[in-house]
Each structure stands twice: as C-alpha cells, then as structure tokens.
C-alpha positions as CSV (number, residue, x, y, z in Angstrom):
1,X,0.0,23.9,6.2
2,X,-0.4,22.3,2.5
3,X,-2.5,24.5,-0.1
4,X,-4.6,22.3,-2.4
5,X,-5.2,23.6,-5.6
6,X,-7.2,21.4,-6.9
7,X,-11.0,20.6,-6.3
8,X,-10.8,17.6,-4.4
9,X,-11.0,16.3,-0.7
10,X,-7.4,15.2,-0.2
11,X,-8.4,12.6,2.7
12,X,-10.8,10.5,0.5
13,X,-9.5,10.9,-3.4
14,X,-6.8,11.9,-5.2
15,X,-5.7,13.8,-8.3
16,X,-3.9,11.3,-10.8
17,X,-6.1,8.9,-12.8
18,X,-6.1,5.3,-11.4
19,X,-3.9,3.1,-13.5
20,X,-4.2,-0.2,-11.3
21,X,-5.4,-0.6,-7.7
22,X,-5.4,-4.2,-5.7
23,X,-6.6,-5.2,-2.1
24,X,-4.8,-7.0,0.8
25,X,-7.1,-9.1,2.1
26,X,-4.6,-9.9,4.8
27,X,-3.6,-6.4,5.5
28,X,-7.0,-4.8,4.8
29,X,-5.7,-2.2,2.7
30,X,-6.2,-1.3,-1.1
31,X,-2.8,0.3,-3.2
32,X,-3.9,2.7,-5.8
33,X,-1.4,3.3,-8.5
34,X,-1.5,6.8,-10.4
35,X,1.2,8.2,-12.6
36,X,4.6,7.4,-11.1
37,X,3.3,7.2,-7.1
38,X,1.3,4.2,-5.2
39,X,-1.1,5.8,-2.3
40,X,-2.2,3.2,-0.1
41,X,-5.6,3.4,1.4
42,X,-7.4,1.6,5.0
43,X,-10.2,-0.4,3.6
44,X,-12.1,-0.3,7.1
45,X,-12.3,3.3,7.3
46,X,-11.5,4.7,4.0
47,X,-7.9,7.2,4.7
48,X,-4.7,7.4,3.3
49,X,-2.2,5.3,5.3
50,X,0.7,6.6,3.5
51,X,2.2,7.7,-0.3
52,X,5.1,6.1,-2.3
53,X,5.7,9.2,-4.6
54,X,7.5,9.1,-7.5
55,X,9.0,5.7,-6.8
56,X,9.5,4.4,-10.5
57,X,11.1,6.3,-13.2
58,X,7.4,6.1,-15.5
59,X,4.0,5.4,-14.7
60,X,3.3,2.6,-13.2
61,X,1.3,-0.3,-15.6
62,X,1.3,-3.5,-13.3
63,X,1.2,-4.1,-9.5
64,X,1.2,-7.1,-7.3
65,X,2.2,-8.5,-3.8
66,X,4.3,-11.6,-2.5
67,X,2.9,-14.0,-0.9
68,X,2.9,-12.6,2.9
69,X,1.2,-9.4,1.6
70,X,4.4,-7.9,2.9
71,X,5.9,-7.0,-0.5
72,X,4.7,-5.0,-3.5
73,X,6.4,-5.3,-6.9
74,X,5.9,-2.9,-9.2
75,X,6.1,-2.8,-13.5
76,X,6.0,0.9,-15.5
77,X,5.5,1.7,-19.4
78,X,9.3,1.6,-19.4
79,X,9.3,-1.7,-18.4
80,X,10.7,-0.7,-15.0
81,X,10.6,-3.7,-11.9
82,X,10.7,-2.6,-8.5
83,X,9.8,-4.5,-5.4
84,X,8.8,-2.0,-2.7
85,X,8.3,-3.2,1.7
86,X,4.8,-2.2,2.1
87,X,5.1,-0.5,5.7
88,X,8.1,1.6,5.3
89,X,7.9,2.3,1.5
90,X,11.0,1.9,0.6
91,X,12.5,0.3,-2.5
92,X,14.0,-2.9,-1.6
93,X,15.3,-4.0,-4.7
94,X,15.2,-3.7,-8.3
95,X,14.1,-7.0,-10.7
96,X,15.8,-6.8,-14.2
97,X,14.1,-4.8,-16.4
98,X,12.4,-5.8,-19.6
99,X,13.9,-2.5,-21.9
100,X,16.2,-3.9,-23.5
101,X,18.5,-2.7,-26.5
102,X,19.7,-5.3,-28.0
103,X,15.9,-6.3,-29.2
104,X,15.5,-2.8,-30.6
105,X,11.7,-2.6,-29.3
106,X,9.9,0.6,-28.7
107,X,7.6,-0.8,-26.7
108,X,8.8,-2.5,-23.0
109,X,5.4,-1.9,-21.0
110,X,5.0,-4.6,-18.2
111,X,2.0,-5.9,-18.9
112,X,1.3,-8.8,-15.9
113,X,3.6,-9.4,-13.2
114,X,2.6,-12.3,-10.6
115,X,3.9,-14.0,-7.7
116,X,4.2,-17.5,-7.6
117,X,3.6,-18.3,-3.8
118,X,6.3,-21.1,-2.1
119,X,7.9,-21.1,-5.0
120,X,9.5,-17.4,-4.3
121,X,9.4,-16.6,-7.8
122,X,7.8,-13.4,-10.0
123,X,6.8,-13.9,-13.2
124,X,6.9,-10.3,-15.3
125,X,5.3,-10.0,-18.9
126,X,5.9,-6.8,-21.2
127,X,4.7,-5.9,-24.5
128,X,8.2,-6.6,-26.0
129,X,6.9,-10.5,-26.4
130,X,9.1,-11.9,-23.6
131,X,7.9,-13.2,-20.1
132,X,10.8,-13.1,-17.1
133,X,10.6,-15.7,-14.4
134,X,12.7,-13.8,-11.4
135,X,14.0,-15.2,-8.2
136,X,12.8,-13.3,-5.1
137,X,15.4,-11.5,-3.9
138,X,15.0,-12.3,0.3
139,X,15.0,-16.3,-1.1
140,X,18.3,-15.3,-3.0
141,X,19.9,-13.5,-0.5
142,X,19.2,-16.8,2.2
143,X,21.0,-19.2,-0.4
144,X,24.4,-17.0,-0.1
C-alpha cells in the first residue's frame, strides 16, 4: 500500500506542474512532462498507463515522438537529449547534448526538438543560439 500525502486523486492528476504534454494520435495516449518524470496517460479512458521517473538529469523543457509514435525524445533546462521506447520506458540512447563548455554559456535549455519523418533525423534547438540536426540512432545503427 502507497500513502499519498498530498490532496490529489492519484488515478486522474498528478503533483508536479505540467511543463509540456503531447498526444499520440496513433497510440491514443497523451505524455505529460513534470519536473524530471514523463507520466503517460490513455486518452480513451483517462488512467495512468505507466511513469518514466526521474529519467533526465533536470526538468524536462521539450518533448517529441518519431515518426512511428514508437519513440519519445526528450530536451531538459540542462540541455540534456534522451530518446526514450515508449512501451517499456527505457532509455534507448542519449543524442549529444547542447551544454557545452567551450561556448561558456549559462544557459543550454532545449527549446524545440522535432523529428523529421523519412528522413530519420531530430532537429534540437537550445537557448545557447545553436540548432543540432541528429541522426536517429536505429537508422545509424542499420548503416554499420
């Protein structure tokens, strides 16, 4: 058994504030992003499917998915990448990130990250004034 502490109905809301949510029109689902975790909701009848918690190092800024709706790729304040496998939750790679020392910004935030259909690539932005075209990394690993 799981004490809640706070005043909330843990089957339809949750306690972080919403920094970006998207829907799957071909899964049917919608990912809410709050803080460092992704809870991922059934749009038909309203309950949690499952939680990614604490899956990026800060909280999260940016989310988007590939172009099966299989994949979600996620960008933090720290200008953290991470594409996650939607069913299982688990971190299948990690894009290069935008924080970068040599440029001796304070400010890395990912600011839009999108997917570029048949063309298998991600395109990141961050507040540090550079965009990132990245290679998906199941295209990648087919080429080797």
């Amino acid at each position: 058994m799981f004490q809640f502490s706070k005043p909330f109905t843990p089957n339809v809301s949750d306690d972080n504030p919403i920094s970006v949510a998207i829907f799957s029109h071909k899964r049917f689902e919608i990912y809410v992003a709050g803080e460092k975790s992704i809870k991922i909701w059934n749009a038909r009848n309203g309950k949690p499917v499952r939680t990614i918690k604490n899956c990026i190092g800060s909280e999260i800024t940016k989310m988007c998915l590939d172009h099966d709706h299989r994949k979600l790729i996620v960008g933090s304040t720290n200008g953290e990448l991470k594409i996650f496998d939607i069913l299982s939750g688990i971190n299948t790679f990690d894009l290069h990130s935008h924080a970068d020392p040599a440029h001796h910004e304070t400010n890395y935030e990912i600011s839009y990250i999108g997917y570029a259909g048949t063309d298998y690539t991600i395109i990141t932005i961050g507040w540090d004034n550079v965009i990132k075209v990245h290679l998906d990394e199941d295209q990648e690993s087919k080429k080797h």
